[in-house]
C-alpha positions, 0 to 999 in steps of 0.5 A: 472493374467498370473503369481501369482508368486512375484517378489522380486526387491530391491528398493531404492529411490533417493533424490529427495523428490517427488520420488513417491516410496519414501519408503526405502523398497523392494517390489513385484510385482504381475501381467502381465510379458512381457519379462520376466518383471513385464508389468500390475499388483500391486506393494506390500510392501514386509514386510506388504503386503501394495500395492503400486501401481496398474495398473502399468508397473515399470522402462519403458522409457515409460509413463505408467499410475498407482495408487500409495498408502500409507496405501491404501490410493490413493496419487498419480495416472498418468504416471509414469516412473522409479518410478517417476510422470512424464507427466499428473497426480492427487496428493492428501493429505494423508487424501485422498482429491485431492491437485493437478492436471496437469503436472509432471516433475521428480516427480514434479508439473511442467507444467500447472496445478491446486493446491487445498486446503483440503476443494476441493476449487481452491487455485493455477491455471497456470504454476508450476516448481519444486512443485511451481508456476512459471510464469503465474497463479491465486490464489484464496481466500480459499472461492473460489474467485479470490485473484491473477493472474498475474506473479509468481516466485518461488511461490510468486507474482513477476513481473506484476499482479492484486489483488482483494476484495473478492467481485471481485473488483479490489484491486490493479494493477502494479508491485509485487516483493515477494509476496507484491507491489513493483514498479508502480501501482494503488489502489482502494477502495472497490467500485473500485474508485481509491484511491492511483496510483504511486510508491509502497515499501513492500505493502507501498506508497513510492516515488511520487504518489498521494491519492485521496478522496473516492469521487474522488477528489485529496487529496495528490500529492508528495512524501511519505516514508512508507505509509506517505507524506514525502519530498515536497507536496501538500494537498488537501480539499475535496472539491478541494480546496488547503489545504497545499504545501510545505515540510512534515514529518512523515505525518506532516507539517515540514518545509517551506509551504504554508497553505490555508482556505477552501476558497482557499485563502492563510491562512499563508506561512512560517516556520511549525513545528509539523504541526503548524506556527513555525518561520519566517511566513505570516498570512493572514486574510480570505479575497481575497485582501489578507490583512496581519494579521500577519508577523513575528516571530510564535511558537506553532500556536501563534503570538509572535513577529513583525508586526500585523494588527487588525480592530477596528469599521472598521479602520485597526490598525497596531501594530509593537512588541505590541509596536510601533503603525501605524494607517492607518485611512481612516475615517477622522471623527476620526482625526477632533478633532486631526488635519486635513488632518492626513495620519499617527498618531505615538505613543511612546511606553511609555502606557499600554499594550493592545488597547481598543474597539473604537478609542476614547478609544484608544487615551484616554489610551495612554500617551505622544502622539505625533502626526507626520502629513503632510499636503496637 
């Protein structure tokens, strides 16, 4: 070198914290002078001796390339104007393995570049701004695979972005704010079929959507609150099928709805309550004519007051509170030995509780009958 003689220059950094001449401390110079200034050469730790840069050209409104070192160890090396990276640059861990590759700003990440982890493996590709990424980007799995890419801000998901399985499927699609799903967008389970597509909240189904089978079958359209149906729905069979519609909470029928059989046909409509007939209802037999077997007054699944219909040895049998009987009888055979022509038989509430299997034992067990008939 043309000049072995140090020069000795007070430094002090400023407060920004990815000064790259961050040490309060004074140092040498040892190299090239132009004009009578420190042009090419290595920058040393005045007290220890330790090198701090190499290669360098120090306070130059030029972009000057240089390697900076802490305990000759390489953290940084790029342009570096007034002591800061500025421009195209590598920076690295201080165990020595590359972090970041791409732009400078004032001493930092800011621009395009490429962030990795210790191991060397991808972890943040795209614009950065003030040592984050800012706007467009990906974000890799710490195994290497895609995890994210879409729009950031202030080193979070935010804005319009697609996450991924490990597998590379598409896990979900829509609106992030903060680093989780908020806004409108799409689920899908790890075979890509989708599972869930409507509104998000803090990674959690909220508002209207509707959830879908694995087989791609629709299981719930409506609204949800948490990750659970709440408000009115409608719930689905696996097969299609209409399962429940009306009002839930918590994930449970509440309130007024309608709940089918697996066939289809209309099983009850009414009161529920912690997912049971509770109230004022409607059961119906499994049947198409939609025959009523039940209507009135239910608590906890059961039966407790009103109008009940049975078929006993084909012939429907009416009971109204267990009491007051209506027998609509279609086989006369029954009511020969009665009367003729009967269209309704009426029982005073005065017998015993229960009704026996066949019609004769009927008749048998209950006292004072009187019997109301219209002739043709």
């Amino acid at each position: 070198m043309s000049n072995e003689n140090p020069i000795v220059i007070p430094y002090k950094p400023d407060e920004s914290k990815k000064t790259i001449l961050f040490l309060d401390k004074q140092i040498k110079f040892v190299g090239k002078l132009k004009n009578k200034q420190p042009y090419l050469g290595c920058w040393y730790d005045l007290n220890t001796n330790e090198m701090l840069f190499k290669n360098s050209r120090y306070e130059y409104k030029e972009y000057p390339l240089c390697k900076f070192y802490i305990k000759n160890i390489l953290i940084y090396e790029g342009n570096t104007p007034y002591g800061k990276a500025e421009g195209k640059g590598k920076y690295y861990y201080e165990t020595g393995e590359l972090m970041y590759i791409g732009e400078f700003k004032n001493g930092y990440f800011e621009g395009k570049g490429k962030k990795y982890h210790k191991s060397g493996i991808l972890t943040l590709e795209g614009d950065f701004k003030n040592d984050k990424i800012d706007g467009k980007g990906k974000e890799y799995y710490e195994t290497g695979e895609l995890l994210y890419e879409g729009d950031f801000k202030n080193n979070k998901c935010s804005g319009k972005g697609k996450w991924y399985y490990k597998s590379g499927k598409l896990m979900y699609e829509g609106d992030f704010r903060n680093n989780t799903t908020n806004g409108r967008g799409k689920y899908y389970f790890p075979n890509g079929d989708l599972i869930y597509v409507g509104y998000f909240k803090n990674n959690n189904y909220d508002k209207f959507g509707k959830w879908y089978y694995i087989n791609g079958n629709l299981s719930y359209e409506g609204t949800f609150k948490n990750n659970k149906f709440e408000g009115n729905g409608t719930l689905y069979y696996i097969n299609g099928n209409l399962h429940y519609t009306g009002e839930f909470k918590n994930n449970i029928f509440e309130g007024k709805g309608k709940k089918y059989y697996k066939s289809g046909v209309l099983m009850y409509e009414g009161e529920f309550k912690k997912d049971k007939f509770d109230g004022k209802g409607v059961k119906y037999f499994d049947n198409k004519e939609q025959e009523v077997e039940f209507d009135g007054i239910f608590e906890n699944n059961e039966f407790v007051k009103g109008l009940e219909n049975k078929y006993i040895e084909g012939v429907k049998i009416t009971l109204l509170d267990n009491l007051d009987i209506t027998m609509n009888i279609k086989m006369k055979k029954y009511l020969e030995p009665l009367t003729q022509k009967i269209d309704k038989i009426y029982y005073s509430p005065e017998y015993p509780p229960g009704l026996s299997k066949t019609i004769k034992e009927i008749f048998e067990s209950f006292k004072n009958l009187k019997l109301m008939y219209q002739n043709n």
